[in-house]
Structure formats: structure tokens, C-alpha cells
N, C-alpha and C positions, 0 to 999 in steps of 0.2 A: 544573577545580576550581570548586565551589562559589562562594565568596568572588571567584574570578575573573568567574564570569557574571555575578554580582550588581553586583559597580563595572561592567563595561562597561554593563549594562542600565541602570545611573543615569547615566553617562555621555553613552550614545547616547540616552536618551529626553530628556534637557536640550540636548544636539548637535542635534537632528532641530526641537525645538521651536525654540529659537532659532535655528537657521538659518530658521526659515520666516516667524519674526517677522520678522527684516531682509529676507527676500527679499519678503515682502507690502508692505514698506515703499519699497522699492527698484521693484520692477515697477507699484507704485503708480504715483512719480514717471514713470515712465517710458511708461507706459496714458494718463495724464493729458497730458504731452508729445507723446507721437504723435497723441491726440487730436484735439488742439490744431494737428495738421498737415494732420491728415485735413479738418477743419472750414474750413482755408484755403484749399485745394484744393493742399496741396503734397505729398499722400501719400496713396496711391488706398486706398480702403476694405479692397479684398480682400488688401494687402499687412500690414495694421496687425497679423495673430494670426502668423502669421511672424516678423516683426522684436519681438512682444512674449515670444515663444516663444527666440528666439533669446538677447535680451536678460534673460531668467532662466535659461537656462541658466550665461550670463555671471555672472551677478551669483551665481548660487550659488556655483560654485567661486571666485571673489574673496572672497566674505565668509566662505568655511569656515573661515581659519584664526580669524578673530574670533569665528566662531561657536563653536569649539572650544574659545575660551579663556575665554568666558561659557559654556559650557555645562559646563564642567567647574570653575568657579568654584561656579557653582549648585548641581553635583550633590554635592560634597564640603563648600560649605557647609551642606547637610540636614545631610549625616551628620554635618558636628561637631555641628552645633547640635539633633540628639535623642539627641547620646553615642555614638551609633555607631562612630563610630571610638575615642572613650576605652573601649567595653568591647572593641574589637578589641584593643588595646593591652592589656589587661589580660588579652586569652587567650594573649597569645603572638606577635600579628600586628605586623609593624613594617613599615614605611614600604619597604623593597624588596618589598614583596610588594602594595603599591598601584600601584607603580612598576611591577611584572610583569605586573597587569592592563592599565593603561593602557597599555602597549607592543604588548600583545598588539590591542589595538582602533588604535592609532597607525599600527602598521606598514602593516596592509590599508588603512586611509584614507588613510596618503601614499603609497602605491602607487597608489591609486585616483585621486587628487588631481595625482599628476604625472603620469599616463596622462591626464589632462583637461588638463591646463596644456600639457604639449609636442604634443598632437597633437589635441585636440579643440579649443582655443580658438582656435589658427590655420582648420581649418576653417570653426567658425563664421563668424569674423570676413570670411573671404573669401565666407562665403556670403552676410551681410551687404552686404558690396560688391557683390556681384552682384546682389544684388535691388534695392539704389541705382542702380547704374548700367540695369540694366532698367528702372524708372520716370523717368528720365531719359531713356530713349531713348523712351520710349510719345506716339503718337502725337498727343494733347493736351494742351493747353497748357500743362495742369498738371504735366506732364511736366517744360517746362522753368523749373525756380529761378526766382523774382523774385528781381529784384536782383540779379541774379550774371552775370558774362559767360560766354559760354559759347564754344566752341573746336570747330571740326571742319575737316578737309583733304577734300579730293576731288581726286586727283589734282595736279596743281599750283595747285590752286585753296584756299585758306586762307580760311574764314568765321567771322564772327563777330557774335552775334549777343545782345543784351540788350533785357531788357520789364522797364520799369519796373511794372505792375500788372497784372491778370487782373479781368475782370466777375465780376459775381456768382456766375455759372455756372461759372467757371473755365474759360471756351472761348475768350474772345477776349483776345488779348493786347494791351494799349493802352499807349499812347508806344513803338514796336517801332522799335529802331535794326537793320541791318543793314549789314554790311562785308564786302564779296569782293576779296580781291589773287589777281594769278594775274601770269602773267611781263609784261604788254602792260599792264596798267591795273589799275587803282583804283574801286572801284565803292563808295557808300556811299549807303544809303536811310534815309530817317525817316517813321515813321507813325504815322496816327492809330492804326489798328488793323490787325490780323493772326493769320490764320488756319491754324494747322498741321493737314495732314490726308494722308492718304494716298489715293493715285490706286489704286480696285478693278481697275481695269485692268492699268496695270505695275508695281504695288506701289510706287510712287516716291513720298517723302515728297515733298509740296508745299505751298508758303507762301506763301496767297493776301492781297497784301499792300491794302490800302485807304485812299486818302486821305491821298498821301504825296508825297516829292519825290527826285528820282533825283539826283546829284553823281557824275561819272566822271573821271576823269584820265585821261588817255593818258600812259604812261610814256617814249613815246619824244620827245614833243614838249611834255607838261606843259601840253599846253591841258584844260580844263573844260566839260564839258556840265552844265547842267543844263538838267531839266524836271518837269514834274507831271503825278501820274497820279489817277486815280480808284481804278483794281484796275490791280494788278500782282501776276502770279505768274511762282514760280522754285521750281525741283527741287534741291533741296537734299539733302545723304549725312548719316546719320545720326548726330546729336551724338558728339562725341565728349568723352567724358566721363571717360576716363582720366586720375586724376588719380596723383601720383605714390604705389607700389604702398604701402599701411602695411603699418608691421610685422610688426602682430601677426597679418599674414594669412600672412606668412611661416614655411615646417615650418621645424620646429628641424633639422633636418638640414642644409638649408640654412645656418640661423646657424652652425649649427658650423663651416662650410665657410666661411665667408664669413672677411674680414680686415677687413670696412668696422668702425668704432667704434661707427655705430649698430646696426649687427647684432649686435654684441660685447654691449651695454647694452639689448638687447632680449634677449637670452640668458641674462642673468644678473638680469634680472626675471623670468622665466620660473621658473629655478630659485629665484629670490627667494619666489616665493610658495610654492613646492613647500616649503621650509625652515623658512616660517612657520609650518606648523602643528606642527611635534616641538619649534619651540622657543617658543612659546605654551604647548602642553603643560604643559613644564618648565616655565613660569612659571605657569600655574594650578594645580597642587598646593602649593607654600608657601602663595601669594599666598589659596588658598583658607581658609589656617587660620582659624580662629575662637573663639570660646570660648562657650559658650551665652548668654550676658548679649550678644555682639557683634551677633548674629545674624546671617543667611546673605549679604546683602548690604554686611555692613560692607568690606572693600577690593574692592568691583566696580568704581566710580570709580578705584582705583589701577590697576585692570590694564587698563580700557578706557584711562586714561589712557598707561600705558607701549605699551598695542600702536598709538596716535596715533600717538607721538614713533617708533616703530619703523618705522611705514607713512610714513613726511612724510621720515625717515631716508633709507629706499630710493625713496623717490621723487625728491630731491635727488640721492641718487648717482646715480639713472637719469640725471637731466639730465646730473649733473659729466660722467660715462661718457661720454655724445654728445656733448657739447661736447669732449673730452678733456681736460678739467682735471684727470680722474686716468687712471694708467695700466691699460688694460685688464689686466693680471694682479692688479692688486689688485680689480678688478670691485665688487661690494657686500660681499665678505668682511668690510669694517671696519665693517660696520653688525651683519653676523651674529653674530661673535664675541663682542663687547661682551654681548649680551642673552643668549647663551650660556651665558657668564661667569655672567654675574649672576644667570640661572636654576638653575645648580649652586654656586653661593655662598648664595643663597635655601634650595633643598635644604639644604645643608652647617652653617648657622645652625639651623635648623629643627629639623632631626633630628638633626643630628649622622655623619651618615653613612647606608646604607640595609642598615638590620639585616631 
């Protein structure tokens, strides 16, 4: 139908625009932030269009449903406000038959929307990790976190190793602690500086340590060596930098399967977002009403406001959920329904029913 292509095409050309507005806004902050990592030496150049690639795909499907609710705020506030809809209303047109368009563009985008949320947002995210944990494992300096300790095993041998700073260059690591246990002793060094690099030879990460002082314990007798060195090197196994697996790298087939409470409340934010946009929907057509003196933006502050208090909603129950302060079969249901409610009670005021 006519009247049906024309609401979707004002629909989706206000959808498309502001969703690109927030995601320019959002990959902004985020271009700027990885910058700002690359410039430190804690994030290699050639990783930064990746992880910004990554991180808008991210942020688009999160902001669809808010972009869907200003976008359809926008696109029915024109039509009140050049009469468009008052002369629809005067041929005959009623309010179920806006409501047939919009379902008709709804349906394909929360199919679209939840084919991203349960199975494309887990990949990313793990792909994400994976390109973390590969610049973590790369073989200089910058590789390994300032500030942070760091964890690897080799065999029964447990290391650990922390750098308070990196040179200008981001090659040498200075104030470099390191600590080896294994079944017989205790070993722990401190230095000025140190050097991570690989042997071309037997590919073996080596850490050529400078200007430092050795501390050992013997486990079986509890005596202590120490001495000083100028250079000291040692072959070390590659960071290990597994930290415990996040969620949202985890497939939803998985959560399903699973009984833990945070895989439960990671499931039910999943489908939390998928839900957000049919029932944003429903609250941008009342919420859009207008009368031509109001103009197109008179309640866009109420409905960015009510999708705030919806999004801070389900973000709290995500916590209660993991924590178990509620029980997983009520999940976020008591956040959904409420704004449901109130999106066909909006309707119901409004129009009166959907003639």
C-alpha cells in the first residue's frame, strides 16, 4: 500500500539518520580513547581500525533501540506538525493502520536485531578478546600492561612479572619486578631495566634483564641467596593472559544450557535488548503526538527521558539477576511489562482503541 511505503520511508530515513548521529558520537569517544592508547605505547598502531570497527558494530545494535524511538518520535512529529496526519484522519485513516505500517518495518528489524544480539555480538566480543590477548602476548614491551601484574605457568614453574613504566620508545621496561616458584625454591628479581624479545633462532621469548639483584629461597632449608648482576637473561613461556572468560563472548546456546545465575542474567539482557525496540516503538507513536503550535520536538526530552529510566531499569536487574537478589524465572520480565503497559495505555488514551 501506498500510505504503508510512505510512514516506513519517514520512519527509516529519521532511523538511519539518528542512529548515525549517536554512533559518530559514540565511535568518536572511542577513536579518541584508543588513541590515546596507541600514543602510550599500550595498543600497536595496526590493531586500532579493528577494535574501532569492532566497537561500531557494537554500539550500533545497542543504540537501535533508542535510535528507533527518536527516530520515529521525529518522523511523526513532521507529519503532525504540516497536518499530515489531521488530513489522513479526515479521509478515513485511523491509527490501526499506522500501527500496520510500523509493524510491517518492526518485525524485519527485530529479527534483524536479534540475529545481532544472540549470535553476532558474542562473536565480536570474543574477537575482541582475541586481538587483547594477541597484543598481550607480542613480543614487546608494549605488549605487556603497565601497572598491572601479569600470570604465566610453564610447567610447574609459576611467573610473575610487573613494570612500573616503559621509555619513550616503548622498548624498555624500567623498575621490572620478576618472581619464579616452582616445587624447590623461590626466586625473585628487581631491575633497573629489561628487555623482552625473541630468540630468531629457537623462537623462545627471552628477558634480558640489566642492573638488578637476584633473592632465592631454597624451599627445603629456607636459606637465601642473594647477589647482583649487570645482565641477566631467562626464557620465559608466553603471558598468560587469560583472564576469566566474559560473558558476552559467550553463544547464547550456551546460556541457555547453562544453570549458573550469571549466565541466566546475561540471557535475559540479551533478549532485553532484542525487546527494546517493539516496545520503544509503542511508546514513540502516542508519545509523538503533537499539535502544530507544539512543534516536532515538544516530548523528545519525555521519551529520551522514559527510555533512561528503562535502560538504568534493566541494567540494575542485570546486577539483582547476578547477584541473585531475584529469582532467575522472573529475570527482567518486571522491567518489560511495566513500559508495555504503559505503551498500550498511551495508545488506549490517545486514540481510543486502533480503528
Amino acid at each position: 500500500m501506498i500510505l504503508n511505503r510512505y510512514i516506513i520511508k519517514e520512519i527509516l530515513q529519521a532511523f538511519i539518520a539518528t542512529l548515525l548521529v549517536l554512533m559518530l558520537i559514540i565511535v568518536g569517544n572511542t577513536v579518541a580513547r584508543l588513541l590515546g592508547n596507541v600514543s602510550d605505547g599500550q595498543l600497536p598502531a595496526d590493531a586500532l581500525g579493528v577494535l574501532v570497527f569492532i566497537g561500531s558494530i557494537k554500539g550500533a545494535i545497542q543504540l537501535a533501540p533508542i535510535a528507533l524511538l527518536i527516530g520515529m518520535m521525529l518522523a511523526f512529529g513532521r507529519l503532525y506538525r504540516d497536518n499530515e496526519i489531521s488530513s489522513m484522519h479526515a479521509s478515513g485513516i485511523g491509527p490501526g493502520q499506522f500501527f500496520n505500517a510500523i509493524f510491517l518495518l518492526l518485525t524485519p528489524l527485530t529479527l534483524l536485531l536479534a540475529a545481532l544480539v544472540l549470535y553476532v555480538l558474542p562473536l565480536l566480543e570474543t574477537s575482541r578478546q582475541e586481538i587483547t590477548a594477541e597484543i598481550k602476548q607480542r613480543p614487546e614491551a608494549s605488549g605487556i600492561p603497565v601497572g598491572e601484574f601479569m600470570h604465566a605457568t610453564s610447567g610447574d614453574r609459576q611467573f610473575t612479572i610487573f613494570v612500573e613504566d616503559l621509555d619513550e620508545k616503548n622498548v624498555v621496561m624500567q623498575n621490572f619486578f620478576l618472581h619464579v616458584e616452582d616445587p624447590t625454591a623461590k626466586r625473585a628479581m628487581l631491575a633497573s631495566k629489561a628487555v623482552l624479545f625473541i630468540d630468531q633462532k629457537s623462537g623462545d621469548r627471552v628477558l634480558q634483564i640489566s642492573g638488578g639483584s637476584r633473592y632465592d629461597q631454597s624451599k627445603a632449608d629456607k636459606t637465601f641467596t642473594i647477589f647482583k648482576f649487570s645482565e641477566h637473561g631467562i626464557r620465559v613461556p608466553p603471558l598468560n593472559t587469560q583472564v576469566r572468560e566474559r560473558l558476552g563472548s559467550k553463544p547464547t546456546l550456551g546460556l541457555l544450557a547453562s544453570d549458573d545465575v550469571k549466565d541466566t542474567a546475561e540471557l535475559h539482557w540479551r533478549f532485553g535488548v532484542i525487546l527494546s525496540a517493539p516496545i520503544m516503538a509503542l511508546l514513540a507513536f502516542p508519545l509523538s503526538y503533537t499539535t502544530p503550535r507544539q512543534g516536532r520536538f515538544g516530548k523528545l526530552a519525555i521519551g529520551i527521558l522514559l527510555y533512561a529510566l528503562y535502560a538504568n531499569l534493566l541494567i540494575t536487574g542485570k546486577s539483582m539477576l547476578e547477584d541473585g537478589k531475584i529469582p532467575s524465572i522472573l529475570g527482567l520480565w518486571w522491567v518489560h511489562i511495566p513500559f508495555l503497559l504503559l505503551s498500550l495505555w498511551m495508545v488506549w488514551r490517545r486514540y481510543g482503541g486502533l480503528r
